[in-house]
C-alpha positions as CSV (number, residue, x, y, z in Angstrom):
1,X,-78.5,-132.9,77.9
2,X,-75.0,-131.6,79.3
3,X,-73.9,-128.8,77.4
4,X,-71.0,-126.8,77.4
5,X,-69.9,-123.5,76.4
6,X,-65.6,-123.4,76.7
7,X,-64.2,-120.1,76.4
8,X,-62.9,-119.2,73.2
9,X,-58.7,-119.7,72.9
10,X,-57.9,-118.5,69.6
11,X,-55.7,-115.3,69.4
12,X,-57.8,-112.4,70.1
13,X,-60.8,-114.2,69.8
14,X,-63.7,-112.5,72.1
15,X,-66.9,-114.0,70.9
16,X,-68.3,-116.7,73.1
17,X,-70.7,-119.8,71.6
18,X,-73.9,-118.5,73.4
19,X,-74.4,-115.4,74.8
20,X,-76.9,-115.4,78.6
21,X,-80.2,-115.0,76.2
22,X,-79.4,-118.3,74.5
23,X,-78.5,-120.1,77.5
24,X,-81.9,-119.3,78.8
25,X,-83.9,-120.7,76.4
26,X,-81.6,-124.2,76.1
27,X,-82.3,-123.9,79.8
28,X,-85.8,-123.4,79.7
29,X,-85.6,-126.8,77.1
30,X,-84.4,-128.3,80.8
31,X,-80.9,-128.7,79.5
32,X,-77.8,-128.4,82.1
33,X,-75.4,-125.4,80.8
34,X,-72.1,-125.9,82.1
35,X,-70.3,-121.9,80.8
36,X,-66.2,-121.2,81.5
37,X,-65.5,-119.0,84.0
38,X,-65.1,-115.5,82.0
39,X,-66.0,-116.8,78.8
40,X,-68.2,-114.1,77.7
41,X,-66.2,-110.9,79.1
42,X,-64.9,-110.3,75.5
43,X,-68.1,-110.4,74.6
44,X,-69.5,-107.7,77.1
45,X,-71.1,-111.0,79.6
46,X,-70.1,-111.9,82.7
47,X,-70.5,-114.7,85.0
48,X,-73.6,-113.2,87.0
49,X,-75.3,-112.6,83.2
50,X,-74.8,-116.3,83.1
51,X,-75.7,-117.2,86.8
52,X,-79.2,-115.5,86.1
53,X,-79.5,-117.1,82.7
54,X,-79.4,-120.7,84.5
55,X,-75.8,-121.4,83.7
56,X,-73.6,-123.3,86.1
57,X,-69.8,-121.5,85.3
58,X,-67.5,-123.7,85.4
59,X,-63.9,-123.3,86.9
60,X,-61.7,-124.5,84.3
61,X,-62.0,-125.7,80.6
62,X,-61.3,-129.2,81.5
63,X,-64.5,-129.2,83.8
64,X,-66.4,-127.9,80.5
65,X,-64.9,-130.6,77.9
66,X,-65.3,-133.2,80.4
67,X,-68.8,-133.0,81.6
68,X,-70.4,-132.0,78.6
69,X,-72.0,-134.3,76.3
70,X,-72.5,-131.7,73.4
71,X,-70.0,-128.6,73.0
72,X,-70.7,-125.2,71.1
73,X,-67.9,-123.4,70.5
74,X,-67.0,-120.7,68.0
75,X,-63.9,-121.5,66.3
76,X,-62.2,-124.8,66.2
77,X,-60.4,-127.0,68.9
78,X,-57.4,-125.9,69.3
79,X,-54.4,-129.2,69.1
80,X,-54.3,-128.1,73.4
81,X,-58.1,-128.8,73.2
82,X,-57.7,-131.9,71.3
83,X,-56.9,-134.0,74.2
84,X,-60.0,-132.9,76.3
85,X,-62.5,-134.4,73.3
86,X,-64.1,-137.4,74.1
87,X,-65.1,-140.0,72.2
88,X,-69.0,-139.5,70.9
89,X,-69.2,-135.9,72.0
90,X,-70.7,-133.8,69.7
91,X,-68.9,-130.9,68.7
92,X,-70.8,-128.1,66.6
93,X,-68.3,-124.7,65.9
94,X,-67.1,-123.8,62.8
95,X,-64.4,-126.1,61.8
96,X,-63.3,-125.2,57.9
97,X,-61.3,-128.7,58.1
98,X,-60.0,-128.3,54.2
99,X,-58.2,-125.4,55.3
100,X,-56.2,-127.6,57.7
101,X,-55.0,-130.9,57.7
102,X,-53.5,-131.3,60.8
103,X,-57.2,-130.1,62.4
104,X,-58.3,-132.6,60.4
105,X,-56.5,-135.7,61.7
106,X,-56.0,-134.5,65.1
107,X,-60.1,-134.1,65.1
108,X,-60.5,-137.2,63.4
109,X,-58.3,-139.4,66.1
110,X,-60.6,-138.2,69.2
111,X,-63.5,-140.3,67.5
112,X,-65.5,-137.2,68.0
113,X,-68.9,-136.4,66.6
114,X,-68.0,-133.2,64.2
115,X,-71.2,-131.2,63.0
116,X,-69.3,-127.7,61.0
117,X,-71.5,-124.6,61.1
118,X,-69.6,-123.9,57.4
119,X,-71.7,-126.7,56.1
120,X,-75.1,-126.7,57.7
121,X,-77.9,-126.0,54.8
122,X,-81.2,-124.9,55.4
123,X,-84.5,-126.1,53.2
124,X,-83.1,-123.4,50.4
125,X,-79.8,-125.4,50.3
126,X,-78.0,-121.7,51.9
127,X,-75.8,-121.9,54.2
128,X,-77.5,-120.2,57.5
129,X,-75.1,-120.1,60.5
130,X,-72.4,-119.1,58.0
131,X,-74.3,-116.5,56.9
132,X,-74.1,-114.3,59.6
133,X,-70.3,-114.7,60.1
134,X,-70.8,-113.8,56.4
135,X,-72.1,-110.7,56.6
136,X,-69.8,-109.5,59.0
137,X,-67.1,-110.6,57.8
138,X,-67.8,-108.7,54.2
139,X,-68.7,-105.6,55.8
140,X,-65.3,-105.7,57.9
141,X,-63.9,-106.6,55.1
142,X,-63.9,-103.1,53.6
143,X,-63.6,-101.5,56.8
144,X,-60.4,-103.1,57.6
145,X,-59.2,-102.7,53.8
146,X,-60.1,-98.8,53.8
147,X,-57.9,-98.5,57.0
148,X,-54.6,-100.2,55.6
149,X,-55.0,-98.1,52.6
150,X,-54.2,-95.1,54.6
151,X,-50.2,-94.3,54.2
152,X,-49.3,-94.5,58.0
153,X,-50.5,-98.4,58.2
154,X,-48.5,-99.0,54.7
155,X,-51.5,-98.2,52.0
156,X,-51.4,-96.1,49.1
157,X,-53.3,-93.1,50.8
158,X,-56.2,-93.8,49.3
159,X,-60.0,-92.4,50.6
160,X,-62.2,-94.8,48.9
161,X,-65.1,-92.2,48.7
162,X,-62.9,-90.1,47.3
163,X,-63.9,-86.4,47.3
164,X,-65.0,-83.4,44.9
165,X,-62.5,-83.3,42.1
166,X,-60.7,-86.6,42.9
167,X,-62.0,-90.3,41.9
168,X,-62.6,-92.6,44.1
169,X,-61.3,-95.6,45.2
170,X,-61.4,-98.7,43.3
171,X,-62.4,-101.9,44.9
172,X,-62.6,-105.2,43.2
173,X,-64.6,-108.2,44.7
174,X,-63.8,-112.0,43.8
175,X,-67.1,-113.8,44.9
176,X,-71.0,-112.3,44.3
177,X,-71.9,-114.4,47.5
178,X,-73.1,-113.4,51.1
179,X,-69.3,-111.9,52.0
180,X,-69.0,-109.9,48.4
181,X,-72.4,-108.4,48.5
182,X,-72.0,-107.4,52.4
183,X,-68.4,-106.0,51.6
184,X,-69.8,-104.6,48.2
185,X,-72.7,-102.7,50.1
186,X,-70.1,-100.7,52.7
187,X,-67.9,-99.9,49.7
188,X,-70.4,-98.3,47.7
189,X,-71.7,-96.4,50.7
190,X,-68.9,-95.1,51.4
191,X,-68.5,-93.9,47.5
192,X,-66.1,-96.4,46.5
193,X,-66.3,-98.0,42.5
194,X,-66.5,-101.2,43.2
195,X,-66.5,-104.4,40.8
196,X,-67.6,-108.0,41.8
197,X,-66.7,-111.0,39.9
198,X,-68.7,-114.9,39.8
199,X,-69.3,-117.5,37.3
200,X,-72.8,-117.4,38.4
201,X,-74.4,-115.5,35.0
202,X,-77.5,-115.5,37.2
203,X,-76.0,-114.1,40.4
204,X,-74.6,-111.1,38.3
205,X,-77.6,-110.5,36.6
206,X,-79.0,-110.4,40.3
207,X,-76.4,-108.2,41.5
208,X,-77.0,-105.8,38.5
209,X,-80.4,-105.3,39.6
210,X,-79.9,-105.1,43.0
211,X,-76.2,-103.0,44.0
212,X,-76.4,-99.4,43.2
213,X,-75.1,-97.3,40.1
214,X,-71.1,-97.3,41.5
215,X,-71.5,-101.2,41.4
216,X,-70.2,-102.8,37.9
217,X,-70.2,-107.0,37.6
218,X,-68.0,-108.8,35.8
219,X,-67.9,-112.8,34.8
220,X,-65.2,-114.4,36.6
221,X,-62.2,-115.7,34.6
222,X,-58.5,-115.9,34.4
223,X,-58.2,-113.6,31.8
224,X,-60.8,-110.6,33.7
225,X,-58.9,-111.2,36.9
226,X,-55.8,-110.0,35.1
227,X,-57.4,-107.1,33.4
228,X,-59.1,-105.8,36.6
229,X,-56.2,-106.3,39.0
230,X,-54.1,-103.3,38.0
231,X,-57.3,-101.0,38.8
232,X,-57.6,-102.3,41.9
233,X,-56.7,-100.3,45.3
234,X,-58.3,-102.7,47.8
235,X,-59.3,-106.5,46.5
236,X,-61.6,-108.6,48.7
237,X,-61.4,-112.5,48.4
238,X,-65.2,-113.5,48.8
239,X,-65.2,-117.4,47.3
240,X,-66.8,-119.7,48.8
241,X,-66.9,-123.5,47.7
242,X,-68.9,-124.8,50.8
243,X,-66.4,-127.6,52.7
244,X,-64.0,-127.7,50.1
245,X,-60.8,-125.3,49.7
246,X,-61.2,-122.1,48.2
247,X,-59.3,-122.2,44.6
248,X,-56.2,-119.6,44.0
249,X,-57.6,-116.7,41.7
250,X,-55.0,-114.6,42.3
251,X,-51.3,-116.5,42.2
252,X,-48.4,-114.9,43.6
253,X,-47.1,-113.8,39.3
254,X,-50.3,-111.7,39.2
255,X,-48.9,-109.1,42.2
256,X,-47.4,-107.3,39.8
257,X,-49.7,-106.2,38.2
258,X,-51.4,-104.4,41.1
259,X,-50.5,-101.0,42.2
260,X,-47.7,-100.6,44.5
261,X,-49.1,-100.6,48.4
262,X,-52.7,-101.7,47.0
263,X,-54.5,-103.7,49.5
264,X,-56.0,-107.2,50.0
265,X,-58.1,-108.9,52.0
266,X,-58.8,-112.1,52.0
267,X,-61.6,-113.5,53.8
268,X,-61.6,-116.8,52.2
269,X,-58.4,-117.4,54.4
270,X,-60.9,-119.3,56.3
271,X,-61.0,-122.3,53.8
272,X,-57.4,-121.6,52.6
273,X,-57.2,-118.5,50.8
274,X,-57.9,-117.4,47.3
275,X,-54.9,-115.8,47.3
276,X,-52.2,-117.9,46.4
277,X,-49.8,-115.5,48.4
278,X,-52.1,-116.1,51.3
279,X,-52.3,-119.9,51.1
280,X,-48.4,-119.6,51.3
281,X,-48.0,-117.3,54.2
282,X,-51.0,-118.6,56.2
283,X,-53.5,-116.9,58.6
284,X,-52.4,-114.1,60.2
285,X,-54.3,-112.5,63.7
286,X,-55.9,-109.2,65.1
287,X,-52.6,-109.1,66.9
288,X,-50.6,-109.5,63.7
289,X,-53.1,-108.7,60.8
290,X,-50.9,-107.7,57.9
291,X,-47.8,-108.9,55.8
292,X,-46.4,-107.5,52.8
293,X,-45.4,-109.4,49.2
294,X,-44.0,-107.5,46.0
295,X,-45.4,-104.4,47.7
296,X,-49.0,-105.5,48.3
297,X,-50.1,-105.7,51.7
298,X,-51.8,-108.4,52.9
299,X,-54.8,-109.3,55.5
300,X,-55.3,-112.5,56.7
301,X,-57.3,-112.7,59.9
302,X,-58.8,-115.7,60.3
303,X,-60.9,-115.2,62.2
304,X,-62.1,-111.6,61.3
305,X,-65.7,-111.5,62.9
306,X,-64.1,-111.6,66.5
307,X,-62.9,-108.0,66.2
308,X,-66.6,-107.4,66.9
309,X,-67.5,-109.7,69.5
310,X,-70.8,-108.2,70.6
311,X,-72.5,-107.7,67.5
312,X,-71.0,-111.5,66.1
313,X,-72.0,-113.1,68.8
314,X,-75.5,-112.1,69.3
315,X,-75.7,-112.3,65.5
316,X,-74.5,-116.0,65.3
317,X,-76.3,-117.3,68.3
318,X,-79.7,-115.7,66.7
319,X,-78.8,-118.6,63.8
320,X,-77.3,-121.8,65.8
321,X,-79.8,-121.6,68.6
322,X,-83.1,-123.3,66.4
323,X,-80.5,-126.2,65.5
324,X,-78.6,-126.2,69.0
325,X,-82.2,-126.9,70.1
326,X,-82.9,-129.8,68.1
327,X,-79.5,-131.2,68.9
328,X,-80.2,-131.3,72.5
329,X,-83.7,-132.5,72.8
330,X,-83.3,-135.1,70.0
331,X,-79.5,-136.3,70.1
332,X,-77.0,-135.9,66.6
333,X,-78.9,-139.2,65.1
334,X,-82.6,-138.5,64.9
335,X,-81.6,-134.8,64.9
336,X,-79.8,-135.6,61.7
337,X,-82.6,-138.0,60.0
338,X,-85.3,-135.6,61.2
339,X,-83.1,-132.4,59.5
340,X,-81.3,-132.8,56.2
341,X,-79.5,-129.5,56.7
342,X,-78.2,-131.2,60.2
343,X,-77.0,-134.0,58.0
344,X,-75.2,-132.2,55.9
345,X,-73.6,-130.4,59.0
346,X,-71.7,-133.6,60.2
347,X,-68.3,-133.5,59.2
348,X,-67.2,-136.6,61.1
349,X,-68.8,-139.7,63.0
350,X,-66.2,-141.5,64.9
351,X,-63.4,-140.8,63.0
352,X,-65.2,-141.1,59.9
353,X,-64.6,-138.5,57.3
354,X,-68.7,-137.8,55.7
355,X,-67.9,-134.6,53.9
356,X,-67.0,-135.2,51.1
357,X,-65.1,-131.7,50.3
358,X,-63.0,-132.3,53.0
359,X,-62.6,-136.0,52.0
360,X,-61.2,-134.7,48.6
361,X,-59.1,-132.0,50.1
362,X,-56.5,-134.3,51.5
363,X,-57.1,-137.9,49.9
364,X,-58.7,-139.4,52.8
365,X,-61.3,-142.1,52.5
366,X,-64.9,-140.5,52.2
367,X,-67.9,-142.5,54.2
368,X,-71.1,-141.2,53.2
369,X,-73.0,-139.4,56.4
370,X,-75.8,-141.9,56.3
371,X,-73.4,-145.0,56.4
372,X,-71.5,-143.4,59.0
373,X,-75.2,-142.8,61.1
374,X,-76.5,-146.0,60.4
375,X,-73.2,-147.5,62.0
């Protein structure tokens, strides 16, 4: 198979889809690599990495997109990459389609075939190449929060360790999941009190015996969000509802109640925001990361993990690789009949909607993923 690795186009976005040691082993499979021309710089690769690897670079995008029967990207086409999609290729990225519903249609029209790293499931029914965007994601989370709480970048002037004679910081986590326990771990290292919140009676109980003594849980409900909120100096959005938008926990009438220059981050911006402020405003970019409403400031990076390009891309190609693998040497079709999880990747089949969150999200008609494969 013809595969091609584009370089990444979003906003200060510096991971690339595969770094060299993953384009050696899909060569090794005796796949053709097609890699952009200074795709991996951001990452810390260069062409000759890729050269040496087995890659042929390729001059332009266009060469990529139009050669390539199966692309891995990162983030999602971009509407300047729409045109360049052919019909049948197989795209696998992260896509987070109920988030958008112009990336949505303008996916749907190319008759592409759409297979989301966001809803990929493994035998345990987890979630494994969004995993490790996960885990850095939470942990940047709180290293991004703990640097707009400092006065000079519009924060209260917090330390969230604290120091003798003076409390800590308090941080407050919606979500027990992969990105609340990753963010929940750096704030208690650092000495920060730190709640999370879920409906999950079983994931709190889990999170009790697991996060250290400066880590309280708390059941997740209208009424709790309102009573933690003023205590809060930096609150992480962590909710996850896999394809499907992230629900607003924390509307716009609830700012007030939060301390003036308190921070927020919301790394569910990636499905829409659990934020209602955030779903408003929209993503914002490493370039542009913060906005401020009734005195709260807000992050909103979308794409968060490419502040650490290195470390997210190595981490991310260490999950998509087993499943890039069986994509290439078996095709989307028996790769998908073969592997559930695959199945449950595939977003779209020829303009076909076959998830059904993102079905939901927007009213369009749903086609069930084996329908749509058996078409």
């Amino acid at each position: 198979m013809i595969i091609g690795i584009p370089k990444e186009i979003k906003t200060a976005e510096n991971r690339i889809a595969m770094p060299p040691s993953g384009v050696e082993t899909l060569v090794s499979d005796g796949h053709e690599l097609l890699v952009e021309t200074g795709g991996g710089l951001g990452s810390g690769f260069c062409n000759e990495d890729y050269i040496r690897a087995g890659a042929e670079i390729a001059s332009s995008a266009s060469e990529v997109w139009d050669r390539a029967e199966m692309i891995i990207k990162v983030k999602e086409p971009l509407e300047n990459e729409w045109g360049m999609i052919k019909p049948g290729q197989v795209l696998f990225t992260f896509f987070h389609f109920a988030a958008s519903l112009e990336l949505t249609l303008g996916v749907q029209k190319t008759g592409c075939v759409a297979i989301a790293y966001e809803t990929l499931t493994d035998a345990g029914g987890r979630l494994p190449l969004l995993e490790p965007m996960s885990e850095v994601a939470g942990r940047l989370a709180v290293q991004e929060g703990s640097k707009y709480l400092e006065a000079p970048m519009g924060g209260r002037g917090v330390l969230l360790g604290g120091v003798p004679g003076v409390l800590p910081g308090e941080v407050v986590i919606l979500g027990g999941g992969v990105v609340g326990i990753n963010a929940a771990k750096i704030a208690a290292g650092l000495g920060a009190h730190v709640t999370m919140l879920d409906i999950n009676i079983d994931r709190l109980r889990y999170l009790d015996d697991v996060m250290p003594s400066n880590v309280d849980t708390l059941y997740s409900n209208a009424s709790n969000i309102r009573d933690i909120l003023p205590r809060a100096d930096l609150l992480v959005g962590a909710v996850l509802i896999p394809g499907a938008k992230a629900p607003h926990l924390v509307t716009r009438d609830m700012l007030k109640l939060m301390k003036p220059h308190a921070v927020i981050v919301d790394v569910a911006i990636d499905q829409g925001g659990c934020i209602e402020t955030i779903t408003e405003h929209g993503p914002t970019t490493h370039d542009n990361p913060v906005f401020v409403v009734s005195g709260v400031v807000h992050y909103a990076v979308a794409n968060m993990p490419g502040a650490v390009p290195l470390t997210s891309t190595l981490a991310l190609t260490n999950a998509t690789i087993p499943y890039a693998r069986q994509l290439a040497a078996k095709g989307y079709r028996r790769a998908a009949v073969d592997n559930p999880g695959i199945m449950a990747g595939i977003n779209m089949i020829d303009g076909k909607i076959t998830c059904q969150g993102v079905a939901d999200a927007f009213d369009i008609k749903y086609t069930p993923v084996e329908e749509a494969l058996g078409s």
